[in-house]
C-alpha positions as CSV (number, residue, x, y, z in Angstrom):
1,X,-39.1,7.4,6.7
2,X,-36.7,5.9,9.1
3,X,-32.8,7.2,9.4
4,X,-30.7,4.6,8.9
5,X,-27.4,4.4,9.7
6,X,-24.1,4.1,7.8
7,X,-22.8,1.8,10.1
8,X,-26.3,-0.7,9.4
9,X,-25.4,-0.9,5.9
10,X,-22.7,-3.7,5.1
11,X,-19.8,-3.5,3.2
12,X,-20.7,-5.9,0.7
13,X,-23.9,-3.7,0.0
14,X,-22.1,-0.6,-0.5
15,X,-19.7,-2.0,-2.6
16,X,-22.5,-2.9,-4.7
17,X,-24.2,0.4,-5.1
18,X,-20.5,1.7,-5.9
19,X,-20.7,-0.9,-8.8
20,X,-24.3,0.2,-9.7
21,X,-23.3,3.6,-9.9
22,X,-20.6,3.4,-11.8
23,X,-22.3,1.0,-13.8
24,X,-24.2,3.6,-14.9
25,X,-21.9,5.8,-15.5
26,X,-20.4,3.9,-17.9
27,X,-17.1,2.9,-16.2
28,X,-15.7,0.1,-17.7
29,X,-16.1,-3.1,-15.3
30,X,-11.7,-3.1,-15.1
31,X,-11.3,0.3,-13.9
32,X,-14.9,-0.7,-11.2
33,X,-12.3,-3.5,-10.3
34,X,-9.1,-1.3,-10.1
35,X,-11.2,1.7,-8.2
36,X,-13.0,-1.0,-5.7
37,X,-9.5,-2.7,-4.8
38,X,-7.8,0.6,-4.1
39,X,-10.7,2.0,-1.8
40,X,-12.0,-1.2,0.2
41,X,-8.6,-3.1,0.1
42,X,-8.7,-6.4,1.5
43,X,-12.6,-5.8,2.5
44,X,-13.1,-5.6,-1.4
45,X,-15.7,-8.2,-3.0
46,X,-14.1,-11.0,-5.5
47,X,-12.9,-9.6,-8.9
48,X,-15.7,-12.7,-10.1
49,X,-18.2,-11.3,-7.9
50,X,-17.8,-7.5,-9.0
51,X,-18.0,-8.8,-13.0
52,X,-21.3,-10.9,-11.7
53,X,-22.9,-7.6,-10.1
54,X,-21.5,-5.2,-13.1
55,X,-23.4,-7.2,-15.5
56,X,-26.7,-8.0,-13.7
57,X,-26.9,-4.0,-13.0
58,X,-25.9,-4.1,-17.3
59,X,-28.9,-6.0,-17.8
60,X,-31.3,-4.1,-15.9
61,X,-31.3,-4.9,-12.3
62,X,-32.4,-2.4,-9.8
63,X,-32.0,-3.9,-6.6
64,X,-28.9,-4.1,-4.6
65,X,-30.2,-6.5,-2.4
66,X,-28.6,-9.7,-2.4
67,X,-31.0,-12.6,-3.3
């Protein structure tokens, strides 16, 4: 299996496997918002974009991949 960096993986995409995990977790999609905001600042995704990813991960989706 090939090491890969954390330097190859984008912001956007680890932003979204925050919001997958916490997804999970249970943590209601305001406080993902709040917790995403305080930690990425201005590199954070959309408040629109975090609902959009909270509820496809809600409904099932695996994949972080965006397609």
């Amino acid at each position: 299996m090939a090491d890969i960096g954390v330097d190859s993986v984008s912001l956007q995409c680890e932003q979204r496997i925050v919001i997958k995990f916490l997804v999970k977790e249970g943590t209601p999609v305001v406080e993902i918002v709040k917790r995403l905001k305080a930690v990425f600042e201005k590199d954070n995704l959309s408040t629109s974009t975090i609902y959009e990813w909270a509820k496809r991960f809600k409904d099932g989706r695996i994949s972080v991949a965006d397609q």
